[in-house]
DSSP file (Angstrom, degrees, kcal/mol; ACC not computed):
  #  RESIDUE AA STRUCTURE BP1 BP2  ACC     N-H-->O    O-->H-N    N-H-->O    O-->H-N    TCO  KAPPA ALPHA  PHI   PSI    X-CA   Y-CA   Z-CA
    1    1 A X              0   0    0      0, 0.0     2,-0.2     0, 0.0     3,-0.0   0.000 360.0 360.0 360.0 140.8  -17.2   26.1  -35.3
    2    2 A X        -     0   0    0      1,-0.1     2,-0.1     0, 0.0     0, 0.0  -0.627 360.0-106.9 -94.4 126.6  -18.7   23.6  -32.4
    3    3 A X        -     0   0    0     -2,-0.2     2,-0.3     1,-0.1    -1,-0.1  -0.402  43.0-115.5 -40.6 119.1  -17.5   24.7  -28.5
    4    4 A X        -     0   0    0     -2,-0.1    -1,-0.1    -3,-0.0     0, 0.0  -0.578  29.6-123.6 -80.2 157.0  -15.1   22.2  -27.6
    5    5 A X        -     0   0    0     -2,-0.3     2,-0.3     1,-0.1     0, 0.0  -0.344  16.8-129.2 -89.0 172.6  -16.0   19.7  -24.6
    6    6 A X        -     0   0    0      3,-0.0     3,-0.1     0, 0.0    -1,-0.1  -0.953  29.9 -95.5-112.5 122.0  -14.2   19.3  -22.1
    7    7 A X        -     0   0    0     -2,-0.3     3,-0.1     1,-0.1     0, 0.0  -0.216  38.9 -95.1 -88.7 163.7  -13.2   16.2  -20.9
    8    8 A X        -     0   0    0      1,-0.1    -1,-0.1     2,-0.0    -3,-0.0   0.368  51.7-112.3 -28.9 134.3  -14.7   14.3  -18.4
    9    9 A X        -     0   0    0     -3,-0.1     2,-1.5     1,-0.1    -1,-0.1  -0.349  42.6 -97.9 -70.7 152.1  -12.6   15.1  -14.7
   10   10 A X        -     0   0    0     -3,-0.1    -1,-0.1     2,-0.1    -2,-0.0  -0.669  26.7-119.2 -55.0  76.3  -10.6   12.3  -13.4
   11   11 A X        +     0   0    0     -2,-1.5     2,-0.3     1,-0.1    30,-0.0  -0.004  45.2 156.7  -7.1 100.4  -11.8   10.2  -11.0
   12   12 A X        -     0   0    0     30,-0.0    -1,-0.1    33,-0.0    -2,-0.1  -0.749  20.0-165.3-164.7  93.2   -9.5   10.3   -7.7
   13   13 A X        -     0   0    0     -2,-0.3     2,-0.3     1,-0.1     3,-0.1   0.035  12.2-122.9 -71.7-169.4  -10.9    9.4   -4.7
   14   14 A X        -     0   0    0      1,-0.2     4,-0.4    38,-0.0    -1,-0.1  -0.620  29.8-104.7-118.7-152.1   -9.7    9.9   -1.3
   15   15 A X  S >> S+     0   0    0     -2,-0.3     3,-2.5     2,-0.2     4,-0.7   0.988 125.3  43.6 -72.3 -54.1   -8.9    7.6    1.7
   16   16 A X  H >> S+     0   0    0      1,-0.3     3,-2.8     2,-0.2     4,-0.7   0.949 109.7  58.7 -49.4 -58.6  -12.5    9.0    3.3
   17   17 A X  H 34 S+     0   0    0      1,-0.3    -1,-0.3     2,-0.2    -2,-0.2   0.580 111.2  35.6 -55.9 -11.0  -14.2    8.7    0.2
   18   18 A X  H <4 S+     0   0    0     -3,-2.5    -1,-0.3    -4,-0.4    -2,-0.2   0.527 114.2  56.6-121.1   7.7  -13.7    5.4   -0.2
   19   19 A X  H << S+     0   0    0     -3,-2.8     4,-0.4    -4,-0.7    -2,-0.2   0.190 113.2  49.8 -90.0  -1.6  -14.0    4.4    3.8
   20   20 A X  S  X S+     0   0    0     -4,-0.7     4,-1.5    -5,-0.2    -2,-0.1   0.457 108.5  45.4-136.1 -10.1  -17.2    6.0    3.3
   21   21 A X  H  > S+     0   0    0     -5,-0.4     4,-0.7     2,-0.2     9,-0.3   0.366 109.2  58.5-104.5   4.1  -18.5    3.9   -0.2
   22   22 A X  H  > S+     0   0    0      3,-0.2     4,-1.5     2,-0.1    -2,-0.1   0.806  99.5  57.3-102.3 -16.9  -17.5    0.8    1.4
   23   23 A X  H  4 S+     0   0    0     -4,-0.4     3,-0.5     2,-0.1    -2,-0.2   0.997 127.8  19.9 -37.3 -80.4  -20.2    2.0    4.5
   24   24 A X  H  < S+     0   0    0     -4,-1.5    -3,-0.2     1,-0.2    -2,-0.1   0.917 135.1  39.7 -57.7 -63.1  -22.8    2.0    1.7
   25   25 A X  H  < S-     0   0    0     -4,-0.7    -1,-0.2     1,-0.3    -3,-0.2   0.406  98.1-140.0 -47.8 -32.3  -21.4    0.0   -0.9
   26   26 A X    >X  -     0   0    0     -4,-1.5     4,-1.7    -3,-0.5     3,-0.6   0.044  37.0 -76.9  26.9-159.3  -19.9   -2.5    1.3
   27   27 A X  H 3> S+     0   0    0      1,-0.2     4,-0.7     2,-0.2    -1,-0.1   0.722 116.5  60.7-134.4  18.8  -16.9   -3.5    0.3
   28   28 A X  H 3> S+     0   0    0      2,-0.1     4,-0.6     3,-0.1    -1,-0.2   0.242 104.0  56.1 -28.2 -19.6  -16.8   -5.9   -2.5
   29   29 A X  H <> S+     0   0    0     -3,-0.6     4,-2.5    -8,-0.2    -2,-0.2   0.833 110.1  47.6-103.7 -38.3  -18.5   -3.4   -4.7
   30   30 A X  H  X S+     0   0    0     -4,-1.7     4,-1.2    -9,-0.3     5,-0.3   0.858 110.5  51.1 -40.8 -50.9  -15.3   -0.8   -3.6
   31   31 A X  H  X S+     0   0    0     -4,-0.7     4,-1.6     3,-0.2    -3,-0.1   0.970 120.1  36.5 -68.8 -69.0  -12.4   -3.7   -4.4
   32   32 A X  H  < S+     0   0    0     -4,-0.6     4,-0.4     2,-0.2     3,-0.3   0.988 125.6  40.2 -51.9 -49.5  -14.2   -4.3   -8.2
   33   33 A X  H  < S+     0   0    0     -4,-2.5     3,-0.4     1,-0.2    -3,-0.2   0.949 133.8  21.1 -60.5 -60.9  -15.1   -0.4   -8.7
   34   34 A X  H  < S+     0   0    0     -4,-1.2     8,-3.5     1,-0.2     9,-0.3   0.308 126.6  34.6 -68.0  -5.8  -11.6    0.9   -7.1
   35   35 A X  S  < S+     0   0    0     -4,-1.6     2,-0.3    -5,-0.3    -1,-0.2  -0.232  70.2 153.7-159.5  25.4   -8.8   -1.6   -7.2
   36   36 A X        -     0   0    0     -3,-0.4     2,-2.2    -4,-0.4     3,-0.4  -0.741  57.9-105.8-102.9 150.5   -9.2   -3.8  -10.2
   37   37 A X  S    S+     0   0    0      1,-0.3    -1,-0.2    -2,-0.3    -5,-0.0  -0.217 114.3  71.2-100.1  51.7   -6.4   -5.1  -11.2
   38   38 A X  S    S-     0   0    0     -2,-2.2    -1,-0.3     0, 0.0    -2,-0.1   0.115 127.1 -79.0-108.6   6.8   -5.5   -3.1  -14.3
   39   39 A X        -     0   0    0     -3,-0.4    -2,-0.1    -4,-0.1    -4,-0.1   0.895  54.4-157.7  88.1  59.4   -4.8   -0.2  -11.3
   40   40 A X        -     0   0    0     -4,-0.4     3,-0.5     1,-0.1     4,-0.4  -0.091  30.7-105.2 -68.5-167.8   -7.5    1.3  -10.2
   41   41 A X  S    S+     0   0    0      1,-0.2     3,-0.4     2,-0.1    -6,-0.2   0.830 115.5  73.9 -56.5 -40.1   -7.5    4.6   -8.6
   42   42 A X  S    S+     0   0    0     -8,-3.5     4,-0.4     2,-0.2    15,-0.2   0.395  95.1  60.7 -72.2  -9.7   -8.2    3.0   -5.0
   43   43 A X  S >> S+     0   0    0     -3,-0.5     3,-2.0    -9,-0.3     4,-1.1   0.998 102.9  49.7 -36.9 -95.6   -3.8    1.8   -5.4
   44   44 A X  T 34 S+     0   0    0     -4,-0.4     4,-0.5    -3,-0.4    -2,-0.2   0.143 114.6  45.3 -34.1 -22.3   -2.9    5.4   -5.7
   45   45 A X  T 34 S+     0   0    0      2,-0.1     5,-0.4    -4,-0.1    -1,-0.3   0.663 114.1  43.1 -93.8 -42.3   -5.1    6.2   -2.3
   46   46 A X  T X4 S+     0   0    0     -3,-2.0     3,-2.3    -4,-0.4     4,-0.4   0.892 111.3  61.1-113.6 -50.5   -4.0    3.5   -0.1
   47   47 A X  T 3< S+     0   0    0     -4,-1.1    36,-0.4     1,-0.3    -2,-0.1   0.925  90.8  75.5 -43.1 -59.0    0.2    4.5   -1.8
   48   48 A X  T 3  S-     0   0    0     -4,-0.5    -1,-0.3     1,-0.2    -2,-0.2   0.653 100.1-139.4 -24.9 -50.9   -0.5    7.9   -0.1
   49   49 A X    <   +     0   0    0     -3,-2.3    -1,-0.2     1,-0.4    -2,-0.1   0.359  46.5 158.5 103.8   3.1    0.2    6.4    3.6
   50   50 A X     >  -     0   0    0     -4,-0.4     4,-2.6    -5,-0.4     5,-0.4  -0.371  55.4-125.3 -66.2 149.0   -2.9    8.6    4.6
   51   51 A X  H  > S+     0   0    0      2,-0.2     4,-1.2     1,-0.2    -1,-0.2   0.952 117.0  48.5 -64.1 -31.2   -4.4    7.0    8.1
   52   52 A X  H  > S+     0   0    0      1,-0.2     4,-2.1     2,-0.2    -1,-0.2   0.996 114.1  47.9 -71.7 -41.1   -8.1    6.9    5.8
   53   53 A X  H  4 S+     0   0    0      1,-0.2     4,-0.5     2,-0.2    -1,-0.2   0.867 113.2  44.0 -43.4 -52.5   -6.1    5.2    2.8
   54   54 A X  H  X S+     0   0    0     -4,-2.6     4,-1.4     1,-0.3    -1,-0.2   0.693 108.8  58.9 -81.3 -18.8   -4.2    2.5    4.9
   55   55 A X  H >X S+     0   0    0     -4,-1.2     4,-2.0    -5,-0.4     3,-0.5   0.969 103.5  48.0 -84.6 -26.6   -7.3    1.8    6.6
   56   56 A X  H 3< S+     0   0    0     -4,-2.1     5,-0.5     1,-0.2    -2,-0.1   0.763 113.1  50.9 -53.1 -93.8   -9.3    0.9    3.2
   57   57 A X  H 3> S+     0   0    0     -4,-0.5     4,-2.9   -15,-0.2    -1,-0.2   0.305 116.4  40.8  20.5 -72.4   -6.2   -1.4    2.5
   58   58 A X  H XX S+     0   0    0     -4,-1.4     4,-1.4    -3,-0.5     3,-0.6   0.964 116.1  49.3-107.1 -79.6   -6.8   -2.9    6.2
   59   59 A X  H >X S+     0   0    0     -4,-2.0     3,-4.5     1,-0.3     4,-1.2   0.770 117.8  41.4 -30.9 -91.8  -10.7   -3.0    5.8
   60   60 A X  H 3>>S+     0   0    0      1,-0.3     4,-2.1     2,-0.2     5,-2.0   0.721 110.5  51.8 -46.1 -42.9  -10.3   -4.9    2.2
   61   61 A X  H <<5S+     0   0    0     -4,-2.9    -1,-0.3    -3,-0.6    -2,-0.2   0.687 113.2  51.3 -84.3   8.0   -7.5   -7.4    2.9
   62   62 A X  H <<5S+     0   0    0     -3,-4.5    -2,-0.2    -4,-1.4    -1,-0.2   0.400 123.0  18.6-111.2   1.8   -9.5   -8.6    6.0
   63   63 A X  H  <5S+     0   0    0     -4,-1.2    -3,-0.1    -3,-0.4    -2,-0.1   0.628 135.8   0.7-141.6 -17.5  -12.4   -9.1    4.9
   64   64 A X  T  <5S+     0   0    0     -4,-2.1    -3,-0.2    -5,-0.3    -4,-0.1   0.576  77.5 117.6-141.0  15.7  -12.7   -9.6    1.2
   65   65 A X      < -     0   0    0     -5,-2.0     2,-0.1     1,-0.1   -37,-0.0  -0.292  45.8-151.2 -64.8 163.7   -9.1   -9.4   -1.2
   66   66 A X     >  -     0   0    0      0, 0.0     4,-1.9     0, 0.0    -1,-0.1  -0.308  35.0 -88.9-100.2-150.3   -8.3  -12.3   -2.9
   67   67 A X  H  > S+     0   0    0     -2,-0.1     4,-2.1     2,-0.1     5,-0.1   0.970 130.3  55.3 -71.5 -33.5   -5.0  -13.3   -3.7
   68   68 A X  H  > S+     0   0    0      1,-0.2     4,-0.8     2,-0.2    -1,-0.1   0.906 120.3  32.2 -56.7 -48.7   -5.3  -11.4   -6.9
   69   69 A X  H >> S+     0   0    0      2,-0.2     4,-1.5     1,-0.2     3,-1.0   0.973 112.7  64.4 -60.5 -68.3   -6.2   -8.4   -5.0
   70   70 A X  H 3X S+     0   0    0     -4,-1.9     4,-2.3     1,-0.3    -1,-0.2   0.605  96.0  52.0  -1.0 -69.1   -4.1   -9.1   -2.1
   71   71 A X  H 3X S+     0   0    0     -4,-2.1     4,-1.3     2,-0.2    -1,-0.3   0.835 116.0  47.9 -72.2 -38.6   -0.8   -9.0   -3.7
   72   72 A X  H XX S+     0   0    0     -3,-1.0     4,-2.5    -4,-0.8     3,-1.3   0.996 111.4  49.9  12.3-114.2   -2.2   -5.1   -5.1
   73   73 A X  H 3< S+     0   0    0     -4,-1.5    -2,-0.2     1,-0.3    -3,-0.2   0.714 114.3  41.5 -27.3 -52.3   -3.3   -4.0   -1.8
   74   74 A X  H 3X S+     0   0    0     -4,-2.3     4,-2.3     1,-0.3    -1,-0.3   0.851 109.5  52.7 -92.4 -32.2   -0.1   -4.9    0.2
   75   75 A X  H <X S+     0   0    0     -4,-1.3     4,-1.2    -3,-1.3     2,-0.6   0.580 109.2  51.0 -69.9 -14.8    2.5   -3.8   -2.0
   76   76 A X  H  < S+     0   0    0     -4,-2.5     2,-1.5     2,-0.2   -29,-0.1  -0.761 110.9  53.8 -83.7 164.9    0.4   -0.1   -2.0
   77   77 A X  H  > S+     0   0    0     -2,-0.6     4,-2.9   -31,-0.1     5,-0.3  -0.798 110.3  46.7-167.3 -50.9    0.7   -0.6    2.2
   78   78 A X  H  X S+     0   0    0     -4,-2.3     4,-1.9    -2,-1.5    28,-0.3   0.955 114.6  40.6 -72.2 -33.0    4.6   -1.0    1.6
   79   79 A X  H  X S+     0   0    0     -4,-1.2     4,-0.8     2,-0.2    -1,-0.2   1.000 116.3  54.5 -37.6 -75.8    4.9    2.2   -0.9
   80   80 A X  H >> S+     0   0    0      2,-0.2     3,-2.4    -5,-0.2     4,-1.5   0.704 103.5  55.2 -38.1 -58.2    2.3    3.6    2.1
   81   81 A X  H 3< S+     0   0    0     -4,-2.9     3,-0.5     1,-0.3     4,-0.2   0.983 109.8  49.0 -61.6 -92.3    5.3    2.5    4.7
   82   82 A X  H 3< S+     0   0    0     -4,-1.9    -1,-0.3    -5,-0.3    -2,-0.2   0.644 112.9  43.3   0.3 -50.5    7.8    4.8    2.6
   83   83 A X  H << S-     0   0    0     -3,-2.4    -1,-0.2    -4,-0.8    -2,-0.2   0.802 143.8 -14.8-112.9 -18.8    5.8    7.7    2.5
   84   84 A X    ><  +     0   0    0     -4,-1.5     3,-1.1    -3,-0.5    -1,-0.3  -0.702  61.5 178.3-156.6 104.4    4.5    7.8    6.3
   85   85 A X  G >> S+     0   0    0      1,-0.2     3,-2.4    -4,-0.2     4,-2.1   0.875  74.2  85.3 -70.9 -20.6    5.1    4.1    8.5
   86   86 A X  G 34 S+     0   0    0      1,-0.3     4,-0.4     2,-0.2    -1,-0.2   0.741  95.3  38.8 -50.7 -16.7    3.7    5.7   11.4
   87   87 A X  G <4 S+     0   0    0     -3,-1.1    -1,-0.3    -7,-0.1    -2,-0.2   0.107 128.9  34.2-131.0  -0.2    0.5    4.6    9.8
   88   88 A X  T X4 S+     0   0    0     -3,-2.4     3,-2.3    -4,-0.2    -2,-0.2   0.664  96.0  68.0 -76.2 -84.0    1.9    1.4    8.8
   89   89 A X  G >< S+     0   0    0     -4,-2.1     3,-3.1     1,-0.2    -3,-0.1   0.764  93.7  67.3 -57.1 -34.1    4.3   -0.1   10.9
   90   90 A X  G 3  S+     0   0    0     -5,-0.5    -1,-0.2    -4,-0.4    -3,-0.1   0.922 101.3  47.7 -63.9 -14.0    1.6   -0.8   13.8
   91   91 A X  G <  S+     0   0    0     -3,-2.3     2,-0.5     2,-0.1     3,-0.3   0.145  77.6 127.4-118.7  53.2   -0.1   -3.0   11.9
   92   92 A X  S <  S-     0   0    0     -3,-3.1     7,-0.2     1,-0.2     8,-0.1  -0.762  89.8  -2.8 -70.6 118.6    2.8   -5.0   10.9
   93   93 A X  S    S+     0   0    0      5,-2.1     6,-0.2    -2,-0.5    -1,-0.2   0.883  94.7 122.5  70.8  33.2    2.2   -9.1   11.8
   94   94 A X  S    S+     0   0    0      4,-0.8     2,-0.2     1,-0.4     5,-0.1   0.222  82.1  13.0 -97.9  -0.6   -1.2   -7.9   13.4
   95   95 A X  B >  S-A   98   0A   0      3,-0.5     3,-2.5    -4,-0.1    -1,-0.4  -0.745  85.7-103.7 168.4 140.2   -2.8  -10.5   10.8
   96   96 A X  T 3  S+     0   0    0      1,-0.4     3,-0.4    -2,-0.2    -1,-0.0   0.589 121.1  39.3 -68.4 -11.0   -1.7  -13.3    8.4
   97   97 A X  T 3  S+     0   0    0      1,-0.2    -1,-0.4    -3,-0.0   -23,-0.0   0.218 114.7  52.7-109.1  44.6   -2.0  -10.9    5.1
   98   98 A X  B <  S+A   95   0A   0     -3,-2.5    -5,-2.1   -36,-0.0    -4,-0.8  -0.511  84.4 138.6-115.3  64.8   -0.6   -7.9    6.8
   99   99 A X    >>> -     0   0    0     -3,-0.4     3,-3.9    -7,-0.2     4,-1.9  -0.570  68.1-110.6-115.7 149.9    2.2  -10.2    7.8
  100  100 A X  H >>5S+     0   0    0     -2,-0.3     4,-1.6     1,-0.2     3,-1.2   0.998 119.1  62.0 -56.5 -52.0    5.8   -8.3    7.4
  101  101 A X  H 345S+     0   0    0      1,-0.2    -1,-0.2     2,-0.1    41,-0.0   0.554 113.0  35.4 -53.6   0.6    6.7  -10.4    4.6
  102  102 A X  H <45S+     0   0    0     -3,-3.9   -24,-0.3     5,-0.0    -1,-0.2   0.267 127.8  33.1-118.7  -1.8    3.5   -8.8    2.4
  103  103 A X  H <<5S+     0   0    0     -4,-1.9   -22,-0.3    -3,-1.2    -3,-0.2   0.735  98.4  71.8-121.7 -39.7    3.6   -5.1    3.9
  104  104 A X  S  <<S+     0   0    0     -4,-1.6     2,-0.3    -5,-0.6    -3,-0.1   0.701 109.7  19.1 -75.8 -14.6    6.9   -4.1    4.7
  105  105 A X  S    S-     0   0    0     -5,-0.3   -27,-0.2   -24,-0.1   -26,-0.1  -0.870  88.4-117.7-136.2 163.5    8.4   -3.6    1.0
  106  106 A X        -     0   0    0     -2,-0.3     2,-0.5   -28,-0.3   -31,-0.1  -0.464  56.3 -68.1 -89.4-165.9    5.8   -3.1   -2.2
  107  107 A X        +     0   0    0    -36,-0.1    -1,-0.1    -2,-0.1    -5,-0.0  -0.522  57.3 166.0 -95.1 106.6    6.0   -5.6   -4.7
  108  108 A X    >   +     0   0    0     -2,-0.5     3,-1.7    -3,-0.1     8,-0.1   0.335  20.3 147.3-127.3   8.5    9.5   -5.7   -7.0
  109  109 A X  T 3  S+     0   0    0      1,-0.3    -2,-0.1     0, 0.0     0, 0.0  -0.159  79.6  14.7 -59.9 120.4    9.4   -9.5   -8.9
  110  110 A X  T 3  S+     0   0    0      1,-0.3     2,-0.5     3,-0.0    -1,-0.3   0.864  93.4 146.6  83.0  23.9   11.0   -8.9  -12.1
  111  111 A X    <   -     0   0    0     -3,-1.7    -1,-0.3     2,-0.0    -3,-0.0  -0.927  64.4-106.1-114.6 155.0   12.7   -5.5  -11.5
  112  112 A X     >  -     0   0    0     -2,-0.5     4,-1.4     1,-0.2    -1,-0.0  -0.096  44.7-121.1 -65.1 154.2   16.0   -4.3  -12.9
  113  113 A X  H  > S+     0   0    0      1,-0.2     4,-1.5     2,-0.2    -1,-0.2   0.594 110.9  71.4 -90.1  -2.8   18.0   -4.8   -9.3
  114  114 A X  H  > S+     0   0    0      2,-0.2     4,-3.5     3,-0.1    -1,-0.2   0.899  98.7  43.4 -66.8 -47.9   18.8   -0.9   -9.6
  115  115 A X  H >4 S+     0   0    0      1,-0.2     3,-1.4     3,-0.2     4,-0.5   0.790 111.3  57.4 -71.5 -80.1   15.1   -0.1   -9.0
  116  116 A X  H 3X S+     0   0    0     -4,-1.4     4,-2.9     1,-0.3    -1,-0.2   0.551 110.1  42.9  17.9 -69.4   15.2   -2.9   -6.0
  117  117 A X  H 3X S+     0   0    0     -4,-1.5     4,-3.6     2,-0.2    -1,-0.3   0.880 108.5  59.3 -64.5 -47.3   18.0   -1.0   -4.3
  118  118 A X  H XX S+     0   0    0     -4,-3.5     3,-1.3    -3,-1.4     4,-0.9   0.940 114.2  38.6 -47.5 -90.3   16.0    2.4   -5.1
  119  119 A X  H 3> S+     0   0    0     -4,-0.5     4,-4.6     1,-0.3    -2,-0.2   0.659 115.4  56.0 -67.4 -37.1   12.7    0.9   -2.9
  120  120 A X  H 3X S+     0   0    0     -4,-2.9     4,-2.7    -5,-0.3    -1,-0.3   0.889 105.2  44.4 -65.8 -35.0   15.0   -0.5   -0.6
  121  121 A X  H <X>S+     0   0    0     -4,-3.6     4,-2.1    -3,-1.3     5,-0.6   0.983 112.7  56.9 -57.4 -55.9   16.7    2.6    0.3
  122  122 A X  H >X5S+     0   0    0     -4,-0.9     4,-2.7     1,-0.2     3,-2.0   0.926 109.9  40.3 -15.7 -83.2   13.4    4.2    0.4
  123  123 A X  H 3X5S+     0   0    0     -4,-4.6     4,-3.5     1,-0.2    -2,-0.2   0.861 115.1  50.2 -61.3 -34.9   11.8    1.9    3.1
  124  124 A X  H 3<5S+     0   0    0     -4,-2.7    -1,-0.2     2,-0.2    -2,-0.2   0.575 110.0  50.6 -85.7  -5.6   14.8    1.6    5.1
  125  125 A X  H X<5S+     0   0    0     -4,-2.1     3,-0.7    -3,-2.0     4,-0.3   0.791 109.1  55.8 -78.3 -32.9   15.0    5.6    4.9
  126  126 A X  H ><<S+     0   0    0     -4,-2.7     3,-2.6    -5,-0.6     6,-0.4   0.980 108.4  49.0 -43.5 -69.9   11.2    5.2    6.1
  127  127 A X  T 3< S+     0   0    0     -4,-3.5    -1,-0.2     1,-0.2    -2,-0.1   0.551  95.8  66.0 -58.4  -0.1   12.4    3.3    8.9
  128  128 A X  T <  S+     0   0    0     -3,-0.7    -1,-0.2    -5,-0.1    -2,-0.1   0.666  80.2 112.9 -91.9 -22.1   15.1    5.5   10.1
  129  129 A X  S <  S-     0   0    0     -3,-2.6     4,-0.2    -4,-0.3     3,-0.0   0.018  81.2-118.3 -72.9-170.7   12.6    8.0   11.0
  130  130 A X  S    S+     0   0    0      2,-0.2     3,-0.2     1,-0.2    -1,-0.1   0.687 117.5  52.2 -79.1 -19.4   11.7    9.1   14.7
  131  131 A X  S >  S+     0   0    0      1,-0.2     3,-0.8     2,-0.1     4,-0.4   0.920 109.8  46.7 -59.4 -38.1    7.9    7.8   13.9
  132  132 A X  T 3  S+     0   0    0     -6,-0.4    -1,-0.2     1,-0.3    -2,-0.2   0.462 103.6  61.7 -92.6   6.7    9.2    4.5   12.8
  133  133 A X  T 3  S+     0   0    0     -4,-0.2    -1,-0.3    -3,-0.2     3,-0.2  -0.017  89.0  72.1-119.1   0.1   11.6    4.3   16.0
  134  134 A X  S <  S+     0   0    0     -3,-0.8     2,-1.2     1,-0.2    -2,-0.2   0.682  98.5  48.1-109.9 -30.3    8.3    4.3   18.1
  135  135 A X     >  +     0   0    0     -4,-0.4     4,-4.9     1,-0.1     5,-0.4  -0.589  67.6 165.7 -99.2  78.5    7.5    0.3   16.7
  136  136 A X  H  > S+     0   0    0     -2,-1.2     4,-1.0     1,-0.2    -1,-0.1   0.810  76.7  53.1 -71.3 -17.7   10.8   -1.6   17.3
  137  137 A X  H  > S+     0   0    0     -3,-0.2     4,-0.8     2,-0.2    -1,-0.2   0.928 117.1  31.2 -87.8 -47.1    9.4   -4.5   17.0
  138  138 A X  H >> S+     0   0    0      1,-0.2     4,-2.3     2,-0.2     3,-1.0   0.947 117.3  59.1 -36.1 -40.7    7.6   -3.9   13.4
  139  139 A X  H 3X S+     0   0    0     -4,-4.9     4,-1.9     1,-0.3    -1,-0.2   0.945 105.4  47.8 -72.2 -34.0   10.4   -1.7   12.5
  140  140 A X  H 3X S+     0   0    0     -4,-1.0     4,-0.7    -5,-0.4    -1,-0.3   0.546 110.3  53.9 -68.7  -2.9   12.8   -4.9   13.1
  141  141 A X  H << S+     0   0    0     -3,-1.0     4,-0.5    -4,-0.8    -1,-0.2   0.698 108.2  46.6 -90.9 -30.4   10.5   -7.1   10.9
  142  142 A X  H >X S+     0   0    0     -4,-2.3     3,-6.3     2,-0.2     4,-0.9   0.916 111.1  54.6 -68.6 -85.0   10.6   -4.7    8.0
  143  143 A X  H 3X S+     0   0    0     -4,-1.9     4,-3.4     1,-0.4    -3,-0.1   0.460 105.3  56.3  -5.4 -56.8   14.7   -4.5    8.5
  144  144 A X  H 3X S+     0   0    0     -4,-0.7     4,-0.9     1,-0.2    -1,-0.4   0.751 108.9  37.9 -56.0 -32.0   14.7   -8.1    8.3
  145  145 A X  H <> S+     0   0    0     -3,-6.3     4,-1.3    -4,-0.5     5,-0.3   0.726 108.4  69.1 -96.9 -18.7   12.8   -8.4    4.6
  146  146 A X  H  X S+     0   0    0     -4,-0.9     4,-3.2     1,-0.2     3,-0.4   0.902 111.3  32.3 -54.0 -79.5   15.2   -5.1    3.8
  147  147 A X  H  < S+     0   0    0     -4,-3.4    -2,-0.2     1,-0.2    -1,-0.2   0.704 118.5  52.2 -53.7 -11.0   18.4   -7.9    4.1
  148  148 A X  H  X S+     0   0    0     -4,-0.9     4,-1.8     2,-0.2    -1,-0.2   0.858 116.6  40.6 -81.3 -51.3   16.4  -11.0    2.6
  149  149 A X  H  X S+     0   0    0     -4,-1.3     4,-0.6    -3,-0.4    -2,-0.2   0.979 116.3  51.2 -70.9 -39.2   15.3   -8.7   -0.5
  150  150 A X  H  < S+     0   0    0     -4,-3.2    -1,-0.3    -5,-0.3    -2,-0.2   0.798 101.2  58.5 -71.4 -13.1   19.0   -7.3   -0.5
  151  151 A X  H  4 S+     0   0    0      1,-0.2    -2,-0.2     2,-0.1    -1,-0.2   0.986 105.4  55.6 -50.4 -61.4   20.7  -11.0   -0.5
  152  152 A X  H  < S+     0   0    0     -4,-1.8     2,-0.4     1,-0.2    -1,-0.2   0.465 107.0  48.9 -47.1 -22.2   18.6  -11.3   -3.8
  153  153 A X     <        0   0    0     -4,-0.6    -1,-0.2     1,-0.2    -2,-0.1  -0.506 360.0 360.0-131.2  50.6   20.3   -7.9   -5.5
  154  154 A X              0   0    0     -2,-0.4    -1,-0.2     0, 0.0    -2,-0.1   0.604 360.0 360.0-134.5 360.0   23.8   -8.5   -5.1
């Protein structure tokens, strides 16, 4: 009977690892390898809210997303807001795609309005915290797309 293989490890970079292939790589060859848009891994990195994750995010939609990408990248930045805004919220409206209306919530078109309410609660628990209380003005730009997006789910 033949040793069975093992399969191949997952791929799952981190926020460094991929701050540090877009040094070599630049970072077109990072957005196709990591972030294509079936879900790459580089999603799942940036979701984390880690400062090296948010910064690929920052790095990529400022110098080479497209839209395709774009809309990807900034809805991971609003999951990323969820899980730590301190690492978020400053660079809410700091540039026209990290604009509050692309960052502050992820990306919900076409969800049942239970899961809506579920994200929203999230980010507005996000905000609540003593980190996110340190950017009053971001944290009041988010708020604001919290009640726009809740108008829609009532």
């Amino acid at each position: 009977m033949a040793a069975a293989t093992a399969a191949p490890a997952k791929y799952r970079p981190t926020g460094a690892d991929l701050l540090h292939k877009i040094d070599r790589l630049g970072a077109p060859a990072v957005l196709e390898d990591d972030f294509n848009l079936d879900g790459g891994p580089g999603y799942a990195v940036v979701e984390t809210g880690s400062a090296d994750g948010v910064a690929v995010a920052v790095k990529l939609l400022t110098t080479v997303a497209d839209a395709a990408y774009s809309e990807g990248l900034q809805s991971s930045l609003g999951v990323a807001l969820q899980r730590h805004p301190e690492n978020v919220l400053p660079l809410v409206d700091s540039a026209s795609v990290l604009a509050a209306d692309h960052i502050c919530l992820p990306w919900m078109i076409e969800s049942p309005h239970q899961k809506v309410r579920d994200e929203l609660t999230k980010t507005r628990a996000a905000l609540d915290t003593a980190s996110a209380k340190a950017y009053p003005a971001q944290r009041a730009a988010c708020l604001m797309q919290i009640k726009r997006a809740e108008m829609g789910v009532r």
